[in-house]
VMD Tcl script that draws the C-alpha trace (Angstrom):
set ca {
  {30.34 0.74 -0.97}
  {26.49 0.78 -1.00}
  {24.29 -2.29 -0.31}
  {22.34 -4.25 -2.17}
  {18.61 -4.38 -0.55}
  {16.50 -7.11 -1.39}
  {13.19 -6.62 -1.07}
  {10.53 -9.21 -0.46}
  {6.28 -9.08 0.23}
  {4.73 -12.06 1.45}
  {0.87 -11.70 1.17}
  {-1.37 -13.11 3.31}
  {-2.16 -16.94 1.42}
  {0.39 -15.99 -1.11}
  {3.30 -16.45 -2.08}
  {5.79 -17.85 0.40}
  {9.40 -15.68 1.60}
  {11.09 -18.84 1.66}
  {10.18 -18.93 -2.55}
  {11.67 -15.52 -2.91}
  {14.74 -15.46 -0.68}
  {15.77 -18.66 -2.54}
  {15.75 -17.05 -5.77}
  {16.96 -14.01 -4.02}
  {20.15 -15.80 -2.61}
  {20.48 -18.05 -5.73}
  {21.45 -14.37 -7.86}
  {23.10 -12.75 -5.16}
  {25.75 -16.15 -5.32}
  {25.40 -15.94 -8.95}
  {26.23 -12.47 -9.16}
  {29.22 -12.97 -6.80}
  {27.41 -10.49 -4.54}
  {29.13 -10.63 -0.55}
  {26.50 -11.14 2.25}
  {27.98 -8.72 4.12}
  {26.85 -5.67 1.37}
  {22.89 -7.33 1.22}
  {20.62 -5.77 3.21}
  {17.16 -7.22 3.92}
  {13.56 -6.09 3.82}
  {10.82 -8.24 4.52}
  {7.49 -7.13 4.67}
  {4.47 -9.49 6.15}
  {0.90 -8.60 4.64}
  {-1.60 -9.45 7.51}
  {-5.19 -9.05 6.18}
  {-5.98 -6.01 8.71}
  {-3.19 -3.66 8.16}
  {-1.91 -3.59 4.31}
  {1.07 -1.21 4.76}
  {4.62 -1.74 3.49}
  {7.00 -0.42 6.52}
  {9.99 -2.18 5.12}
  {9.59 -0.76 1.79}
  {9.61 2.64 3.87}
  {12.66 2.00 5.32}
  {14.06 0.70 1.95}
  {12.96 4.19 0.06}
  {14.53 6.11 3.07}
  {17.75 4.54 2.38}
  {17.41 4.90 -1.22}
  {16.91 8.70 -0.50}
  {19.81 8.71 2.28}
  {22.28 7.17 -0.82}
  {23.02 3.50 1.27}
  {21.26 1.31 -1.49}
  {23.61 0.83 -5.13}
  {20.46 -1.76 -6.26}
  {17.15 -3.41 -5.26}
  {16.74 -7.05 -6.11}
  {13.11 -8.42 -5.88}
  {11.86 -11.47 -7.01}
  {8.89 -10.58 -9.04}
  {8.14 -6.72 -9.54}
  {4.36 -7.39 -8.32}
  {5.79 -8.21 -5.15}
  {6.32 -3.95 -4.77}
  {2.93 -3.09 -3.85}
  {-0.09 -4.62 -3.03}
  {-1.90 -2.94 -6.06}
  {-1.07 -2.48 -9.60}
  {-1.21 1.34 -9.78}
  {0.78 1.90 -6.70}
  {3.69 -0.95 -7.40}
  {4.21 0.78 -10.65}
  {4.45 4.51 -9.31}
  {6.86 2.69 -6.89}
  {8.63 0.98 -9.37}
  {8.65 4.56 -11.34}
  {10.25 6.12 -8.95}
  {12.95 3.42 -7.97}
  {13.87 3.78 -11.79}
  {14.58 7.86 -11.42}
  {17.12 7.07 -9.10}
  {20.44 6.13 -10.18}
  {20.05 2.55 -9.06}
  {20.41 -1.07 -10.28}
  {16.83 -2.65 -10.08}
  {16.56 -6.20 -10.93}
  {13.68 -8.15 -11.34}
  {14.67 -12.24 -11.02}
  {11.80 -13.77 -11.85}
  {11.08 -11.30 -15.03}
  {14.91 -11.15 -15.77}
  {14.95 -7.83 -15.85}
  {17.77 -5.98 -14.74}
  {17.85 -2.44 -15.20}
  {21.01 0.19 -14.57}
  {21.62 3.57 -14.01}
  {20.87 5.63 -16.87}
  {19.04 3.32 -18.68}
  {16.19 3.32 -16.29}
  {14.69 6.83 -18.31}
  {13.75 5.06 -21.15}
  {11.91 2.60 -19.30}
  {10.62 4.81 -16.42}
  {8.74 6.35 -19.00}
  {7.12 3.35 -20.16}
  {5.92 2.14 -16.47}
  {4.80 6.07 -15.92}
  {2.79 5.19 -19.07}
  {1.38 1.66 -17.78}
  {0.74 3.73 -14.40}
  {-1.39 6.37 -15.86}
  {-2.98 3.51 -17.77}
  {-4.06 1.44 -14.74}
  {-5.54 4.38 -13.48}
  {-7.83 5.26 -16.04}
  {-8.65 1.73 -16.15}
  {-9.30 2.09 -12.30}
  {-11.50 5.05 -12.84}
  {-13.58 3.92 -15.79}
  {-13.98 0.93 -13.95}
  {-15.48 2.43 -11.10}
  {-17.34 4.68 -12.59}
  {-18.27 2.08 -14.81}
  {-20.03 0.22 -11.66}
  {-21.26 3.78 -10.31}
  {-23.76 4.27 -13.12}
  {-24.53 0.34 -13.29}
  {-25.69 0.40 -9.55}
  {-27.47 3.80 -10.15}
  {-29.42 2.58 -12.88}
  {-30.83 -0.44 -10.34}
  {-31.68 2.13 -8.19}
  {-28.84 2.25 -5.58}
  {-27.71 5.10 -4.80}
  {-24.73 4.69 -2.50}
  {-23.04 6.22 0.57}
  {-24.13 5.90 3.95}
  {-27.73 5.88 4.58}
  {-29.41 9.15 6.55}
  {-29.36 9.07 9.86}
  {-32.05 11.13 11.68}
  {-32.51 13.00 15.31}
  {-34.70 10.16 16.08}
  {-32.68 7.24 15.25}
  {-31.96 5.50 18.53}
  {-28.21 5.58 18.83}
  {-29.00 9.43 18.28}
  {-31.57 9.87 20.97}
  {-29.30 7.81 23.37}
  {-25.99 9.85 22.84}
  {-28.15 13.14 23.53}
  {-29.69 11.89 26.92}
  {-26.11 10.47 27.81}
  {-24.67 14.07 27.25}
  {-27.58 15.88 29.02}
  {-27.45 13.44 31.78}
  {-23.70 15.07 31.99}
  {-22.37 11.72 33.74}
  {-20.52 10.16 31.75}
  {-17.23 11.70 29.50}
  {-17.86 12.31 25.70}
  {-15.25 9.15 25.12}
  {-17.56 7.40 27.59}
  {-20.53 7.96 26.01}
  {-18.79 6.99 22.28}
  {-17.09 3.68 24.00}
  {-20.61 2.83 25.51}
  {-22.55 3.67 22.35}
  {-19.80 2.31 20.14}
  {-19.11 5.43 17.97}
  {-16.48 7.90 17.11}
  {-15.83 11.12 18.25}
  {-16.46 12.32 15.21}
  {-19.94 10.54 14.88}
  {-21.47 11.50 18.51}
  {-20.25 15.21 17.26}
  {-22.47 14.47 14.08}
  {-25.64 13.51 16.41}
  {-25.44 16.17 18.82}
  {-26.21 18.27 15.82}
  {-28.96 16.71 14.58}
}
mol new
graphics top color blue
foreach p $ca { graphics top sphere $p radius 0.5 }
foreach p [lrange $ca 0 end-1] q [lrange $ca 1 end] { graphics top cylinder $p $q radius 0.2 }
display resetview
């Protein structure tokens, strides 16, 4: 028998698990859905690191054909963005899955998820452009005050610059020395010694 996974975000100052797995719990009974076929995901959004490991693990179960339906509370709670929850959500709905939505009431199965696949593919490609005009929107706004973006120019007698050359000359310390003391990447003290 494959499980049922219920998936659930908490963002940082959002909204709380406890919220979700209520709701969660409340359909699973309602549903006459056993415990012992649920399986869990939880992922924790801490401000520095916005990745979704659980929701890995969930899609690599999906793929390895353990998960019969994902239950979430509130689609948005898929992704951090909009863009990326629905090309998630798009591609949860070209599998032959349940996917049920609590707070939305929407409950979608098997073949029926084509028809409305299509329609988030649609809102996807949607939100992009939106993205996109968007930015370039603010691109051209900033240009026209006269900011031109990026990272400013950095020249062979900027003083981090200088530095990093008379630490490598000086052949003491280790190139990761040199970027630890100078507080740089590799990739950066690379970029001065060409200068």
């Amino acid at each position: 028998m494959k499980a049922v996974a219920c998936y659930i975000r908490v963002s940082s100052g959002g909204k709380p698990q406890a919220g979700q797995r209520r709701a969660i719990n409340q359909w699973l009974k309602d549903n006459r859905i056993s415990a012992k076929s649920v399986r869990w995901y939880i992922d924790k959004e801490t401000s520095d690191k916005p990745t979704q490991p659980e929701l890995e693990r969930l899609r690599g179960d999906i793929s390895a054909g353990g998960i019969g339906a994902v239950v979430v509370w509130h689609f948005d709670r898929l992704s951090i963005s909009i863009t990326n929850g629905l090309r998630v959500l798009r591609d949860l709905l070209k599998k032959p899955l349940r996917i049920v939505s609590i707070s939305q009431d929407i409950d979608v199965k098997g073949g029926a998820g084509k028809p409305v696949a299509a329609v988030v593919n649609g809102l996807a490609e949607m939100a992009y452009e939106v993205s996109q005009e968007r930015t370039n929107a603010g691109v051209a706004a900033a240009r026209a005050l006269g900011r031109i973006g990026g990272r400013p120019p950095i020249t062979a007698d900027h003083p981090k610059v200088v530095k990093a050359k008379e630490l490598c000359e000086a052949g003491k310390l280790s190139d990761n020395a040199i970027c630890k003391r100078l507080k740089i990447s590799k990739s950066t003290y690379l970029r001065y010694l060409q200068l």
